[in-house]
C-alpha positions in Angstrom: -32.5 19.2 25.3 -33.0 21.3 22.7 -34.1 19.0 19.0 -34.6 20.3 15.6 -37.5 19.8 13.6 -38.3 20.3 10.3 -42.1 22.0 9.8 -43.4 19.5 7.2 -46.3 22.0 5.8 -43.8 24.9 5.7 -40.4 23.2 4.9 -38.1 25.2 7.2 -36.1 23.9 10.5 -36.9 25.5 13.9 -35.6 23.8 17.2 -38.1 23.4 19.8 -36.8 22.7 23.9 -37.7 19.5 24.8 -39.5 20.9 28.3 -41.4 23.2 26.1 -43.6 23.3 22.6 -44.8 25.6 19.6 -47.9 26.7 18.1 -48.2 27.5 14.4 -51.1 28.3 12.6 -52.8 30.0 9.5 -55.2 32.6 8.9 -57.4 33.1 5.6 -60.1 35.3 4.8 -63.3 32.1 4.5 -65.0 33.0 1.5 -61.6 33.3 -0.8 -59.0 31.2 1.1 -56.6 33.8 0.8 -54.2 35.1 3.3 -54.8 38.0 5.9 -50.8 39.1 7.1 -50.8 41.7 9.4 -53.5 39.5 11.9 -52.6 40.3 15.5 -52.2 36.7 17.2 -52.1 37.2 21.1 -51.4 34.6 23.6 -51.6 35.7 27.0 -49.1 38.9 26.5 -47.4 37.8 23.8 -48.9 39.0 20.6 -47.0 38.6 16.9 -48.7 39.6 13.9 -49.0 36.9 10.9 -46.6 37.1 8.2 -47.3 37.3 4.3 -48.9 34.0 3.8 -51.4 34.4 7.2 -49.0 32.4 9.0 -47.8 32.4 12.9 -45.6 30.6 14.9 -44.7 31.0 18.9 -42.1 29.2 20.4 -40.6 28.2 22.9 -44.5 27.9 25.2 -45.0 26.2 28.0 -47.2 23.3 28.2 -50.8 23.9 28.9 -54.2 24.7 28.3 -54.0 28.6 26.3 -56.6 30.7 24.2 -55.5 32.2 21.2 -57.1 35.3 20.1 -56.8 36.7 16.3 -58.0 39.9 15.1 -57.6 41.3 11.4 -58.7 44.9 10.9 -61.7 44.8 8.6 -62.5 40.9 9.9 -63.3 41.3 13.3 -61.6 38.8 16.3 -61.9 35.2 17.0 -60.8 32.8 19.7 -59.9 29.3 20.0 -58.5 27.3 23.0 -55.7 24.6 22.2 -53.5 22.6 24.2 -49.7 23.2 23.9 -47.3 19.8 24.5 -44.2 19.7 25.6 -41.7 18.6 22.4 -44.6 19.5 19.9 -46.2 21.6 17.7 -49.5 22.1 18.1 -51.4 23.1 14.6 -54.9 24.6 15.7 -57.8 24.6 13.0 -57.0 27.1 10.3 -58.7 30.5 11.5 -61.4 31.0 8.9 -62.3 35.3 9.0 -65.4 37.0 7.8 -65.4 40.8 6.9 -68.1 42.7 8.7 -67.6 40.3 11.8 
């Protein structure tokens, strides 16, 4: 069954499949806190670029074990492995960048 949900941090709906889960997360440049939009955030072959505010979200994943890799032009890449549960969202660490990396 399909159930909507209301993204606390965020404050919009988005509906979720019970047999699957989300991932949404944030990324900031470390020594201001401020947004980086335009970040390439790939998961397996899916890759969606953060919006405005450094923000992602992927629906609609399978349940498992996935790394997520980020790279913003001008910050370099990182990686982080998370675990995706059915009926959830799963909110990794917010992805702190460093130019020169």
């Amino acid at each position: 069954a399909i159930r909507d949900f209301v993204d606390q941090k965020a404050g919009v709906p988005f509906r979720t499949a019970g047999g699957t889960g989300e991932i949404y997360g944030k990324v900031i440049i470390a020594t201001t806190r401020r947004a980086i939009p335009g970040t390439a955030v790939r998961i397996n072959s899916s890759v969606m670029p953060t919006n405005g505010a450094g923000e992602f979200r992927f629906t609609l994943v399978h349940p498992g074990t996935y790394t997520v890799y980020y790279d913003a032009p001008g910050y370099g890449g990182q990686t982080q492995v998370i675990q995706v549960s059915a009926g959830a969202v799963t909110k990794p660490p917010t992805v702190l960048m460093s130019s020169g990396r």
